[in-house]
C-alpha positions in Angstrom: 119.2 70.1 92.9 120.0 71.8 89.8 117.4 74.2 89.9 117.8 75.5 93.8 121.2 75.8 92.4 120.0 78.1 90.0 117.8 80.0 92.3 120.9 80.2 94.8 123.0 81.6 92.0 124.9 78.5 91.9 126.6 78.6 94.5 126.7 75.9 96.6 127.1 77.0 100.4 124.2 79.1 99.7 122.3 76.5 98.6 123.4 74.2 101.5 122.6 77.8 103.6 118.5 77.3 102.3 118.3 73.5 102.2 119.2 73.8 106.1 116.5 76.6 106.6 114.2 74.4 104.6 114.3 71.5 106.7 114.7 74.0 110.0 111.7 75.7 108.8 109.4 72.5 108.6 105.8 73.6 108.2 104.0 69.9 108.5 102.8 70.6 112.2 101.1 73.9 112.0 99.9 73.0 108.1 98.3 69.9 110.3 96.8 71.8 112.9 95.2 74.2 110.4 93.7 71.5 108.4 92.3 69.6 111.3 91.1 72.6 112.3 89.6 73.8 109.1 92.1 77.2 109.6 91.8 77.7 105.7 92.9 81.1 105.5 96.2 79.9 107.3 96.5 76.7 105.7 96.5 78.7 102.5 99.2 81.3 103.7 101.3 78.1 105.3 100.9 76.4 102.1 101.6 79.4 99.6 105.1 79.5 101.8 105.7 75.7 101.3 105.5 76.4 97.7 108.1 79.3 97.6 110.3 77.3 99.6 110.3 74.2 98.0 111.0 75.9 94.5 113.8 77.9 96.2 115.7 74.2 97.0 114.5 72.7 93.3 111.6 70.5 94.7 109.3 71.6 92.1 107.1 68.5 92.2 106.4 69.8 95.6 105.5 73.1 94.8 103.7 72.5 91.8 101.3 70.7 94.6 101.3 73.5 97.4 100.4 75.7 94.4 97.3 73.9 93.6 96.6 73.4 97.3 96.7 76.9 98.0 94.8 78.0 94.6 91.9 75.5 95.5 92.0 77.6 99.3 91.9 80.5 97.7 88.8 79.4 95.3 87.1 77.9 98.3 87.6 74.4 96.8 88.5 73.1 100.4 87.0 68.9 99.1 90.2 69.2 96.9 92.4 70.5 99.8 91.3 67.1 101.4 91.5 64.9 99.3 95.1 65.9 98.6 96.5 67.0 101.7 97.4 63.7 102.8 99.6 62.6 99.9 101.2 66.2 99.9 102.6 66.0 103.1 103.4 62.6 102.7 105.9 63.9 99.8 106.7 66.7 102.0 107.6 64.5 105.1 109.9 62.3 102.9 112.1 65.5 101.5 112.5 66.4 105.4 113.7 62.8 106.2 115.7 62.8 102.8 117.1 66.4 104.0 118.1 65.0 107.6 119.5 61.8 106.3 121.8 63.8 104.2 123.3 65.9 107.0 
C-alpha cells in the first residue's frame, strides 16, 4: 500500500481512484486467451500493462513477475512464459478477489 501511495502522490482518494481501475481493468481473461492461443506478441503487450499497473497500486511482487514474463516474450523464451503463467495469474487472481473483498 505504501508504495501505490507513493506513486499516487499520497493521496489517498487517488489511490482508491487506481485500485478501482485496477480491479475494473482485470486483464486475466484476454492474458488467458492469448496464452492458450500462443498470441505472444499480445500476451507480451497485456502482460507489460499488468506490470505497470500493478506497480502503480504497490503490488510489486506482481510486477516484478509480469516483468520477467514479458522479458522472456520479448526474448522468445515462450517455455518460461509456461511454466510460469499459471502461478502468475494465480497471484494475480487473489489481488482481484483481495481488491473486491475490500470494497
Amino acid at each position: 500500500t505504501q508504495t501505490g501511495m507513493t506513486y499516487c502522490m499520497d493521496d489517498e482518494n487517488f489511490y482508491m481512484e487506481m485500485i478501482m481501475e485496477y480491479r475494473d481493468g482485470d486483464k486475466t481473461a484476454k492474458l488467458q486467451a492469448c496464452f492458450e492461443t500462443e498470441d505472444w506478441e499480445n500476451y507480451r503487450i497485456l502482460v507489460h500493462a499488468l506490470k505497470s499497473t500493478s506497480l502503480t497500486i504497490g503490488a510489486t511482487t506482481l510486477s516484478k513477475e509480469a516483468k520477467t514474463l514479458e522479458a522472456a516474450c520479448k526474448e522468445g523464451n515462450i517455455r518460461y512464459v509456461k511454466e510460469h503463467h499459471a502461478e502468475v495469474m494465480e497471484r494475480y487472481r487473489v489481488l482481484l478477489d483481495k481488491i473486491g473483498r475490500a470494497q
